[in-house]
C-alpha positions in Angstrom: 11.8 -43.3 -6.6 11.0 -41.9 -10.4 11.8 -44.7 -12.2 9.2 -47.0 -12.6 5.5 -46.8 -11.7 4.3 -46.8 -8.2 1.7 -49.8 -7.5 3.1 -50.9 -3.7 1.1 -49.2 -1.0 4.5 -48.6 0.7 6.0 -47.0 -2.9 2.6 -44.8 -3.2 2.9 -43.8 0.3 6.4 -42.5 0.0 5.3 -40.7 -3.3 2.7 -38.9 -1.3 5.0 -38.0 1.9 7.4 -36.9 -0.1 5.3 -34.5 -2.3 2.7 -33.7 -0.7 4.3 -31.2 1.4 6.0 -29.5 -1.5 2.7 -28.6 -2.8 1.0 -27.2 0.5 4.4 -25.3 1.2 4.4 -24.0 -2.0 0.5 -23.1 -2.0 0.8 -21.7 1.0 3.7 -18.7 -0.1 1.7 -17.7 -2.8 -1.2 -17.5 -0.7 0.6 -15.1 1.3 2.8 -13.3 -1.0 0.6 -13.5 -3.9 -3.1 -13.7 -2.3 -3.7 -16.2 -4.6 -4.3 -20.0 -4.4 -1.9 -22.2 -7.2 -2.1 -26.0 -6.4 -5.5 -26.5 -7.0 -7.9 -24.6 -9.6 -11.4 -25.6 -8.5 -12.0 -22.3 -6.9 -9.8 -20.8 -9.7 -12.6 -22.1 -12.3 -15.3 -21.0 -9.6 -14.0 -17.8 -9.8 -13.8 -17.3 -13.5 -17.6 -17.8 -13.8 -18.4 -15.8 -11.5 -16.3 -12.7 -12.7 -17.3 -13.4 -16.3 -21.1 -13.1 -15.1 -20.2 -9.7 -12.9 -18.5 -8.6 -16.3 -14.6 -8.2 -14.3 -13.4 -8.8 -17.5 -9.4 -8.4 -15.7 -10.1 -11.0 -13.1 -11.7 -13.4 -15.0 -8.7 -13.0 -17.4 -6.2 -13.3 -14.4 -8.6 -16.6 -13.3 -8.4 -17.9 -16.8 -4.7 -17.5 -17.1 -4.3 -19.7 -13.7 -6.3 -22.1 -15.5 -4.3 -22.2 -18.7 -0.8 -22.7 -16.6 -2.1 -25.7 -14.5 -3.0 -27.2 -17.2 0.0 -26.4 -19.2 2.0 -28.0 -16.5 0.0 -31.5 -17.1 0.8 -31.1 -20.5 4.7 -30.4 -20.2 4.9 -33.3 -17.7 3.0 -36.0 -20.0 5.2 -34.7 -22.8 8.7 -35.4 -20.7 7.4 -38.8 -19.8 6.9 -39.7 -23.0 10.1 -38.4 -24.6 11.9 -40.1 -22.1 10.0 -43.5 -22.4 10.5 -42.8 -26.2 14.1 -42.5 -25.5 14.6 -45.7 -23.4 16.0 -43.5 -20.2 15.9 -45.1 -17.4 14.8 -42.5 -14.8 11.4 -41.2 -17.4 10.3 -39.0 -14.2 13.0 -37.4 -13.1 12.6 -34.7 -15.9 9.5 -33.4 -15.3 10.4 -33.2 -11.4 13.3 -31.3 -12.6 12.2 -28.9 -14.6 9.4 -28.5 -11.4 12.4 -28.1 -9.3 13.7 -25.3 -12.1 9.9 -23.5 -12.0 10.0 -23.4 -8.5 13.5 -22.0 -8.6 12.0 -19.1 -10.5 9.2 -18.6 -8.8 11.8 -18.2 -5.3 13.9 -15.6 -7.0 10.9 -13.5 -8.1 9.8 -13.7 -4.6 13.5 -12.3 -3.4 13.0 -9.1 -6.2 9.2 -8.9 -5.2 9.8 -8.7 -1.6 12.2 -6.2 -2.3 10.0 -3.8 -3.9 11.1 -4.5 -7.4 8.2 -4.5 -9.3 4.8 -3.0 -8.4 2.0 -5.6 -9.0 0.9 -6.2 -12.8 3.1 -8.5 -15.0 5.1 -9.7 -12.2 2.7 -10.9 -10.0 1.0 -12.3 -12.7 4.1 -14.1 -13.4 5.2 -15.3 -10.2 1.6 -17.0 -9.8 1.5 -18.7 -13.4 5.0 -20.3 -12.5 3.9 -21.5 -9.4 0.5 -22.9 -10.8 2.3 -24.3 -13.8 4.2 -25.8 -11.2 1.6 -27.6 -9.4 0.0 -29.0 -12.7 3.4 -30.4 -13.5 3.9 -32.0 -10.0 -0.4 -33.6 -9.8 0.1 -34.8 -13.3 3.6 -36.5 -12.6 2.9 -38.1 -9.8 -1.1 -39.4 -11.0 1.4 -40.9 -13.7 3.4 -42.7 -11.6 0.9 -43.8 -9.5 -1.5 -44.8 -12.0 -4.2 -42.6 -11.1 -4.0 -43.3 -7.0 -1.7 -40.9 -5.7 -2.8 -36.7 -6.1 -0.5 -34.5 -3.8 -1.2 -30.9 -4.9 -5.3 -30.8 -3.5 -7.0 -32.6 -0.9 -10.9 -32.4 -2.2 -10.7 -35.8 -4.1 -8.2 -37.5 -1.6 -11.4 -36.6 1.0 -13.7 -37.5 -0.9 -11.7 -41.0 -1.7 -10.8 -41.1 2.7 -15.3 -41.2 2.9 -15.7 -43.5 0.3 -12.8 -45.8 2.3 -14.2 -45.3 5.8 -17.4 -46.7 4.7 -15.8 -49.9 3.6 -13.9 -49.7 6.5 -16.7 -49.2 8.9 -18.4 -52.4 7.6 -16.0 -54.5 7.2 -15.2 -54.0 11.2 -18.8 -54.6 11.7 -18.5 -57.9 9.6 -15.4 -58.9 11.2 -17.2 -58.9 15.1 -20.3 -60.3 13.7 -18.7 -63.1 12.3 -15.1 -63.8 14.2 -14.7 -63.8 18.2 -13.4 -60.5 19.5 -9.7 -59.5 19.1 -7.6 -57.1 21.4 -6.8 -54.2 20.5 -3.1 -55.2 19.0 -4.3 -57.2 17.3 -7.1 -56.2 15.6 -5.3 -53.2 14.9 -2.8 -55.6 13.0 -5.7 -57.2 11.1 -7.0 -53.3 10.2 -3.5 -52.0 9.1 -3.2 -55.8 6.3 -6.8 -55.5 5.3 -7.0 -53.2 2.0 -9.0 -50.5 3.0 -7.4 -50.2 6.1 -3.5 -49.0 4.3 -5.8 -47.4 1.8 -6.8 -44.9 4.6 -3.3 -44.9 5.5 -2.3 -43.5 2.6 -4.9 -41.3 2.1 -4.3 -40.1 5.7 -0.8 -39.1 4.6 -1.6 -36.8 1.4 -3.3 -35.0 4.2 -1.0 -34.8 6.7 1.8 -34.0 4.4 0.2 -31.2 2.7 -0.9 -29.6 6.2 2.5 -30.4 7.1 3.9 -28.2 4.0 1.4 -25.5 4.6 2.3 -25.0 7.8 6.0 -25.3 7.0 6.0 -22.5 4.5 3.8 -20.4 7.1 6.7 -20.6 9.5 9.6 -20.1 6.7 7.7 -17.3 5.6 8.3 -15.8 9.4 11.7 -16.9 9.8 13.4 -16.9 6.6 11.0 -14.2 4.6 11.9 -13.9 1.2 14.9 -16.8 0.7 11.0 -19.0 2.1 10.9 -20.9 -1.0 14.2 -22.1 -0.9 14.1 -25.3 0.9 11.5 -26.8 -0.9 13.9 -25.8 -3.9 16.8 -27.8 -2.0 14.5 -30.4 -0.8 13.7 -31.4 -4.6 17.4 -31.5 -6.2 18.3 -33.5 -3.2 15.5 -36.1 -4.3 16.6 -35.4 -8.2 20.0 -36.4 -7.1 19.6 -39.5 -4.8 17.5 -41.2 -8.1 19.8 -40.0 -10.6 22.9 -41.6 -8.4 21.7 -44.8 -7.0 23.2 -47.1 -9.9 20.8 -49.5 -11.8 21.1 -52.6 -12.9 21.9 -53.5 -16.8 20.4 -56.4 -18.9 22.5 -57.6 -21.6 21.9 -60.3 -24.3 23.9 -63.5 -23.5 26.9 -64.0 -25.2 27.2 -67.4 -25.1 24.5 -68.5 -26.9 24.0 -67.7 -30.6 26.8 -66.5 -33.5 29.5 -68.5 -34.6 30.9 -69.8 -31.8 28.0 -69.5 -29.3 25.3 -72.7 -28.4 22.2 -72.5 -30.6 19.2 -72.2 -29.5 16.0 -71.7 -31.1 15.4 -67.8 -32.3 11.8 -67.9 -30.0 14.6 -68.3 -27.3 16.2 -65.1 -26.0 18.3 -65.4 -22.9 19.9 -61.8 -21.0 22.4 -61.1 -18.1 21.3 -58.9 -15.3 24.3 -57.1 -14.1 25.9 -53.9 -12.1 26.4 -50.8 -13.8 30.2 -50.6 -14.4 30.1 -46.9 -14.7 28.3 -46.1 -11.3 29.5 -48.3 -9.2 27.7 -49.0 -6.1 26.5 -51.5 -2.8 23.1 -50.9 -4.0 21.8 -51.4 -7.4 18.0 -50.6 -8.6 16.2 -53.1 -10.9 15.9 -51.7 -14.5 13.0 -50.8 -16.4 12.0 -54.0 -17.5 8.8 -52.9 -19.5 10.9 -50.6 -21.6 13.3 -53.1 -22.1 10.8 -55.6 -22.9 9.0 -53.3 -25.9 12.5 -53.2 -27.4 12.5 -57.4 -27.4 12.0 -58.6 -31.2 8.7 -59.5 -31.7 10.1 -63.8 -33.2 11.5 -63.9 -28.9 8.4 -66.0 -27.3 10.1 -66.4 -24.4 12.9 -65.2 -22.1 15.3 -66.2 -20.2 16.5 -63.6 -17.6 19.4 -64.5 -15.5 19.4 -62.4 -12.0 22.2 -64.6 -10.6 24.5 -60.9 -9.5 21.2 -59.6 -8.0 21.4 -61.3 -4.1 18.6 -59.5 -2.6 15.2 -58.4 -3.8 13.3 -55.5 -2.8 9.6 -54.2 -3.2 10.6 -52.4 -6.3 12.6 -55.5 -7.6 9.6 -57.7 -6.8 6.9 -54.7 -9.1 9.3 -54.6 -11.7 9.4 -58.5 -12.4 4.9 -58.2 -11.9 4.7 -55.6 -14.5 6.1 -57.1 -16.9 5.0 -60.9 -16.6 1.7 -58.8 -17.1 2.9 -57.4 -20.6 4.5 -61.1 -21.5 1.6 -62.7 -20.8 -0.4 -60.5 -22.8 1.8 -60.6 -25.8 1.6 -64.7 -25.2 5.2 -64.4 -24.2 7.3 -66.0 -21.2 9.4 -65.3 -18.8 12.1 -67.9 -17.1 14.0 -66.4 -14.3 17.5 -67.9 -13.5 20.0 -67.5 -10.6 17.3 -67.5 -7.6 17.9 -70.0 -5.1 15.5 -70.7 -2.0 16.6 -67.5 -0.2 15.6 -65.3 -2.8 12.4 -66.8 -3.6 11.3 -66.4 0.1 12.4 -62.5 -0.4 9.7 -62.5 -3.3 7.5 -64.6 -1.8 7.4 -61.8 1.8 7.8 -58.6 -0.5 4.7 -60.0 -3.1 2.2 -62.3 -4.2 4.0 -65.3 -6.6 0.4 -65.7 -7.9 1.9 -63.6 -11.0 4.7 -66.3 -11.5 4.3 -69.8 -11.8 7.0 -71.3 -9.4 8.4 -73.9 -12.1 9.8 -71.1 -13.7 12.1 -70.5 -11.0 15.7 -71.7 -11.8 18.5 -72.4 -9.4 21.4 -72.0 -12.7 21.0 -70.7 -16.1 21.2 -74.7 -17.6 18.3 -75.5 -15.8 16.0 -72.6 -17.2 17.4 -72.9 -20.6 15.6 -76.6 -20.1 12.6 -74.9 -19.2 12.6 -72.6 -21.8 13.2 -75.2 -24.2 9.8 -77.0 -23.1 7.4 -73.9 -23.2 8.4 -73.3 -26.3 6.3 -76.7 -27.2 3.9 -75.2 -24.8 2.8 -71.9 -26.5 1.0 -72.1 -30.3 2.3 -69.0 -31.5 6.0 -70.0 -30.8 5.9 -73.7 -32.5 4.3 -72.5 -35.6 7.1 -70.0 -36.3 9.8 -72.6 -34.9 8.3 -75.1 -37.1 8.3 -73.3 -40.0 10.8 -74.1 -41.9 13.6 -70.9 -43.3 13.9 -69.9 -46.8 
């Protein structure tokens, strides 16, 4: 789930399930234990202005200091990303998440001492909010990341705001579509409403809603039941997700061996050819599609196009299908391309149901490795940059 970006409606919507909850559950014990609001600081900032013109100097420091942890949160979270894109790892986002998952750990066992009368107010309970707030900032900023900017799980204003903006769209283009088309039944034109765009748009947007009233509602009833061991679950709930990425083996691309060296076939040095194979470490049924934008920054900058051999990869799914989109997008804006090998008929037609191929010319589809070496060989003539540095000759 935290490996790669989220661009699938289907991927998006998980994130926001899956999240979302965590956020109003978590907002909702510090609403009641705390009497103060963490996973979103509008009325945080609202509330600073207004105690800095009343001159409450302590609780416009208090607001301020809500402020300052939110946005510390984003900070820490765009700074494990990075170190672990830096770092070639191949789950970047499980960090962040983790150290969330450590924060809120934290913040649960303060709860368990302030419950039980340990402590009375000040520097604790100033505590126990900023970790929960810093918490928050981590979680919106992670998951905007993944996302690319579609996905926010810890407020609801701009994912209302977004639902409005949607229904309008929405609203017209069902006017359109019975102006212009006869009348459908209601099946089906609620099949035609769930494939149009703005209709799994609202979807989505409906379920960042509905998760986070789900969580608040959740942590309301924890609250009663469980009192202070409430935050626990939510603890649980995210090393179980922290685990499941972490354990579900990924594929690993490895240069060719039998091309190159002393003994190897030569081919051109524009010409780079890789394996896609299981992880021989963890083992598993299942096997995630690698990074392939990470790997592909680390190609040399002479490789103009690549040959990628997914013949040990029999089935293909949405993530699978993402991965290969992303990075056609970064070949074909370096002028590079990509030849994919090992994909017979069934396979295409899993690509072809789980995506657009608009991203892929078909001819560079290959049934066997000797075929897409062949068609490697003949975009090589086909791209300027590439024959100019094949032509020229070595010193």
């Amino acid at each position: 789930m935290f490996v790669a970006q989220a661009h699938s409606f289907t991927q998006q919507a998980r994130l926001a399930i899956t999240l979302a909850w965590v956020a109003g559950y978590t907002n909702t014990l510090t609403i009641i234990t705390c009497a103060s609001v963490t996973s979103h600081v509008s009325g945080t900032a609202s509330n600073l202005g207004r105690y800095i013109a009343s001159g409450a100097w302590p609780l416009a420091a208090s607001m301020a200091f809500l402020l300052l942890t939110f946005l510390c949160g984003a900070v820490i979270s765009g700074l494990c990303t990075e170190l672990g894109r830096r770092r070639g790892w191949e789950s970047v986002y499980v960090l962040p998440i983790a150290v969330e998952a450590v924060l809120l750990s934290f913040f649960a066992v303060g709860l368990e001492f302030w419950d039980g009368g340990i402590g009375n107010g000040g520097l604790m309970l100033h505590g126990l909010i900023g970790i929960a707030s810093f918490a928050m900032g981590l979680q919106n900023a992670t998951i905007t990341r993944i996302s690319s900017g579609i996905v926010r799980t810890t407020h609801i204003t701009g994912v209302l705001t977004d639902f409005g903006l949607e229904m309008a769209q929405f609203i017209l283009w069902a006017r359109d579509r019975h102006r212009h088309s006869p009348p459908l039944s209601p099946r089906a034109l609620l099949r035609s409403a769930s494939a149009h765009p703005t209709g799994r748009r609202l979807a989505l947007l409906a379920s960042i809603v509905g998760s986070f009233s789900l969580g608040a509602g959740l942590g309301e009833l924890s609250h009663e039941l469980l009192g202070r061991w409430a935050m626990f679950p939510a603890v649980v709930f995210l090393i179980w997700l922290i685990y499941r990425d972490l354990t579900i083996p990924i594929a690993e691309i490895e240069l060719s061996n039998i091309f190159g060296g002393t003994h190897g076939l030569q081919l051109p040095a524009a010409i780079a050819v890789f394996h896609v194979g299981k992880d021989q470490v963890r083992r598993g049924r299942v096997h995630r599609m690698p990074n392939l934008q990470a790997w592909a920054d680390r190609l040399p900058a002479t490789v103009r196009v690549v040959v990628l051999d997914l013949g040990h990869r029999s089935t293909f799914d949405s993530n699978a299908v993402l991965e290969l989109r992303a990075v056609l997008n970064q070949f074909a804006q370096q002028n590079r391309r990509l030849v994919i090998a090992g994909v017979g008929g069934e396979q295409f037609r899993q690509i072809r149901q789980l995506g657009t191929t608009e991203f892929l010319d078909p001819t560079n589809f290959c049934p066997d490795l000797e075929l897409a070496i062949a068609r490697a060989i003949t975009l090589i003539e086909q791209i300027p940059a590439a024959r100019s540095e094949h032509a020229r000759p070595s010193l």
